[in-house]
C-alpha positions in Angstrom: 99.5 80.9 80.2 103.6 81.3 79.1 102.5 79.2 75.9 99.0 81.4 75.4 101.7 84.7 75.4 104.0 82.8 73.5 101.4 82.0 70.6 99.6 85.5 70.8 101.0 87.4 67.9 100.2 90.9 68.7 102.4 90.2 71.6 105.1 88.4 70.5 107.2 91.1 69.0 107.6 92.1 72.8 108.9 89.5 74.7 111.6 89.0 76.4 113.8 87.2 79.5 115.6 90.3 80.2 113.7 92.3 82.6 116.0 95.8 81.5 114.9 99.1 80.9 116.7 102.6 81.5 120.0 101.2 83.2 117.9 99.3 86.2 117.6 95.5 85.8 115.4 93.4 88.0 116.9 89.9 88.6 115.3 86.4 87.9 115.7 83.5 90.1 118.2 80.9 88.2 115.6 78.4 89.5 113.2 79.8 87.1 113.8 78.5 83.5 113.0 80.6 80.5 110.1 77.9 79.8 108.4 79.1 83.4 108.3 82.8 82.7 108.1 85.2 80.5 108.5 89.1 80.2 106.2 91.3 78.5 107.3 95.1 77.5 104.0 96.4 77.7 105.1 100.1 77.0 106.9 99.4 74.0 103.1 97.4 72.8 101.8 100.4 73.3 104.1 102.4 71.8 103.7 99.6 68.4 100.0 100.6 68.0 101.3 103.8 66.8 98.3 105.9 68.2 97.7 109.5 68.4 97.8 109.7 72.0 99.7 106.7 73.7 98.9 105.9 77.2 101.6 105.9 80.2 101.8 102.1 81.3 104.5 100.2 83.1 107.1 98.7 81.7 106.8 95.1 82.3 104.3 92.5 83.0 106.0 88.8 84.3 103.9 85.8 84.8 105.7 83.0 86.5 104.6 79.7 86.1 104.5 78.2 89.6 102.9 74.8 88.5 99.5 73.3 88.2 98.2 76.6 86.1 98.9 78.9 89.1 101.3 81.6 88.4 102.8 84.7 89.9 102.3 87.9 88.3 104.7 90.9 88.1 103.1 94.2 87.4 107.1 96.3 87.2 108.0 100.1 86.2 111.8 100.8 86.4 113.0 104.0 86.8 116.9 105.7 86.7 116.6 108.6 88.1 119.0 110.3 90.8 116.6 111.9 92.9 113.0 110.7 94.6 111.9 113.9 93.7 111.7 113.2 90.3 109.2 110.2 91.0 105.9 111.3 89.8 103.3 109.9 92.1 100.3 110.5 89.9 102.2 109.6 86.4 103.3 106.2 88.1 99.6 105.5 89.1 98.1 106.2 85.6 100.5 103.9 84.3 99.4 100.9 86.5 95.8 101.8 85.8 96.6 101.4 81.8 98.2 98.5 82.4 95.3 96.7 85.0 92.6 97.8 83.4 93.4 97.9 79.8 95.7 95.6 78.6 95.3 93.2 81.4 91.4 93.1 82.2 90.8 94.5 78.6 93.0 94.0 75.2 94.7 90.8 76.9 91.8 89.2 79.3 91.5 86.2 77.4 94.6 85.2 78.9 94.9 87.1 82.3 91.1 86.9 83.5 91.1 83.2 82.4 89.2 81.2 84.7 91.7 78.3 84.0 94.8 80.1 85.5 95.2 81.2 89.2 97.7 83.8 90.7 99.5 82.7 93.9 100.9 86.0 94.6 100.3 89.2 92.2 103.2 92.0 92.8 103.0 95.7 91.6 106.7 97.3 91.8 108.2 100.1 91.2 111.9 99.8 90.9 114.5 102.9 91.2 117.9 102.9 92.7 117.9 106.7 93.8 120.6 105.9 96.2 122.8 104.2 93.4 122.9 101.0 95.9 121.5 98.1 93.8 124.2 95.4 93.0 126.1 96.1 96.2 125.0 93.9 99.0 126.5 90.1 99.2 123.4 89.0 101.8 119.6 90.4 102.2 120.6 91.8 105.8 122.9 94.3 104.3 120.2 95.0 101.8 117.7 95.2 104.7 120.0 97.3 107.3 120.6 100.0 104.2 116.8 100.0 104.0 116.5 100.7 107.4 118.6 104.0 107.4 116.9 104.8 104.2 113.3 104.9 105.4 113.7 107.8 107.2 114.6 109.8 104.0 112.2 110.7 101.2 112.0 106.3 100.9 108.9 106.6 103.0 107.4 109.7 101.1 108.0 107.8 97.9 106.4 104.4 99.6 103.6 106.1 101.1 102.3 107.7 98.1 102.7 105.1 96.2 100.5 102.7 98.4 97.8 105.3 98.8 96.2 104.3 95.8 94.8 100.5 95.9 94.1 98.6 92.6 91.7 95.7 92.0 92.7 92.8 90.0 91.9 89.3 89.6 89.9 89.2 93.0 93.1 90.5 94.8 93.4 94.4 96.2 97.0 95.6 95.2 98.6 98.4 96.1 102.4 99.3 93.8 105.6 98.6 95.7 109.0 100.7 96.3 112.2 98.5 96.0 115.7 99.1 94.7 117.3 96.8 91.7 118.2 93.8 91.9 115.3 93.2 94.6 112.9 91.8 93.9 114.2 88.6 92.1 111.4 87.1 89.8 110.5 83.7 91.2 108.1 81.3 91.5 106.5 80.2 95.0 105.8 76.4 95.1 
């Protein structure tokens, strides 16, 4: 699949191994080699088609290769903003729409409905660091116990909303994520 990407060219103008956008960067596992994954900047291929109306979608797809033709997929919007108020429920579900159902099981199926490649885990994320904490836990228990004191804060509104619409894809119900930068690391299960 990584190679498939690699060789399509309407995409290859927006790859990249740095998972980056507005400030917030998502990590990858130094495990992974650049040969096992790939990121795609499906906003910005949007944006490239230069139509009259272009339609909200995430910022980044991430397939993993995991071995064997099964592969993880990250579905990721990053947002910097200051306050969880400013999170848009019903813009960040249009945007995971457009992006599973158009240029996933649409523009792109060839490679992402291929009956050759399996998904071991599919993730749908939305990444913001309202609370400016990213970067500044050593261990995931100090991540976890800040998590703790943040759920009952406008975490869980943010979380709940968020999961109240469910997506279909691949044989798989999804439903999008809440985490903070770095979390989650892109990695591969084996």
């Amino acid at each position: 699949m990584i190679d498939q990407i690699r060789k399509t060219p309407e995409l290859a103008p927006y790859l990249t191994s740095d998972i980056e956008d507005t400030g917030i960067v998502v990590e990858v596992d130094p495990k992974v080699v650049d040969e096992e994954f790939t990121g795609i900047k499906v906003d910005s291929y949007y944006a490239g088609l230069k139509s009259a109306s272009t339609p909200k979608s995430v910022d980044f797809v991430v397939p993993v290769d995991c071995s064997c033709d099964v592969y993880n997929l990250y579905v990721i919007e990053l947002k910097n903003v200051k306050d969880s108020r400013k999170i848009i429920i019903k813009e960040i579900h249009e945007k995971f729409t457009t992006t599973i159902d158009d240029f996933l099981s649409n523009r792109f199926k060839e490679i992402f409905l291929n009956d050759r490649y399996s998904y071991r885990n599919i993730h749908l994320y939305l990444i913001a660091d309202v609370y400016h904490a990213g970067g500044r836990f050593s261990n995931h228990k100090e991540y976890f116990e800040f998590m703790k004191k943040c759920k009952g804060r406008d975490t869980l509104k943010v979380e709940l909303n968020l999961s109240s619409k469910l997506f279909r894809f691949k044989g798989k119900t999804l439903w999008i994520q809440y985490d903070i930068p770095p979390n989650p690391i892109i990695r591969k299960d084996t």
